[in-house]
C-alpha atoms as one frame of an Amber mdcrd trajectory, in Angstrom:
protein
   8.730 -43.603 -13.502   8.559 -45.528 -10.015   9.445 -48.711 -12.104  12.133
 -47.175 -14.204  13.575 -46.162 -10.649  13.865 -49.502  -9.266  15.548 -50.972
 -12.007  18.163 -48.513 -12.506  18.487 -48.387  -8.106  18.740 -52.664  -8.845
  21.250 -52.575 -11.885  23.228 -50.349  -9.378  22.653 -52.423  -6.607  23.252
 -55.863  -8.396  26.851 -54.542  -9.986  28.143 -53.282  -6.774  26.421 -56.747
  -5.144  28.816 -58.355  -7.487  32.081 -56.385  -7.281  31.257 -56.995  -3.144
  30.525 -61.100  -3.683  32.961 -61.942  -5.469  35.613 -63.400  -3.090  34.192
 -62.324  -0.048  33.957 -63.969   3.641  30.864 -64.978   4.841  30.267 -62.117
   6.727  30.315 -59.732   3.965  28.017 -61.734   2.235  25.265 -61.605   4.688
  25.974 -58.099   5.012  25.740 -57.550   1.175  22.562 -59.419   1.232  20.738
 -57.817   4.250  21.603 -54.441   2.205  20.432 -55.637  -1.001  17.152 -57.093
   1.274  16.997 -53.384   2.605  16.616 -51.620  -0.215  14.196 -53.850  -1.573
  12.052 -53.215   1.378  12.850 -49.393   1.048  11.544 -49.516  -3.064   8.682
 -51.638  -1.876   7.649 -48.641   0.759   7.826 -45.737  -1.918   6.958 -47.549
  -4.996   4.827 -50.358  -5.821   5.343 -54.445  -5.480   6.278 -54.173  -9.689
   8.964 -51.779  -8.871  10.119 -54.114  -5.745  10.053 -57.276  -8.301  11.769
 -54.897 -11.353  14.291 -54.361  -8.828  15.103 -57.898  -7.852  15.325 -58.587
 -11.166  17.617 -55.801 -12.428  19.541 -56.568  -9.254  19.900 -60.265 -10.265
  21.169 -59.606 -13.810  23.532 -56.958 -12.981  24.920 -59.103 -10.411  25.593
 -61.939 -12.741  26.695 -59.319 -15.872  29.192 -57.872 -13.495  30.428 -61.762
 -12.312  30.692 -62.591 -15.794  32.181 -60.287 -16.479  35.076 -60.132 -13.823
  35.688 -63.757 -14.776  36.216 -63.023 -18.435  39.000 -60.339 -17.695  40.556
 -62.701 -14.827  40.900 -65.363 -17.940  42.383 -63.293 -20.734  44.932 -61.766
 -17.870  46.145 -64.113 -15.285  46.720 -62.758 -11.852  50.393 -61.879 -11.444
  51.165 -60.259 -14.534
């Protein structure tokens, strides 16, 4: 259960990591990261060091689903229209 936990807290994480990326100043993107560090800290205290890496990993691929994904509806609609 503690490993099911981190993933789904890291798919969460990762998708809002890249809706929050995506764009961004510098500054966000430290502060996106320190949060994303955070929390893997946080699942590392009440879980285990699987659940910490499950995390990273679900965080990771989330991240990149959710970049891909942006980009894929930016190309079949161009901005402006």
């Amino acid at each position: 259960m503690l490993i099911a936990g981190g993933i789904g807290i890291g798919l969460v994480a990762g998708w809002l990591a890249g809706r929050l990326l995506d764009r961004a100043r510098w500054s966000m993107r430290v502060r996106v990261l320190v949060g994303l560090i955070t929390q893997a800290v946080v699942v590392l205290w009440i879980a285990s060091l699987s659940a910490t890496l499950w995390y990273g990993i679900a965080a990771l691929v989330a991240m990149l689903i959710c970049l891909a994904w942006v980009r894929a509806l930016e190309q079949r609609r161009p901005a402006g229209l």
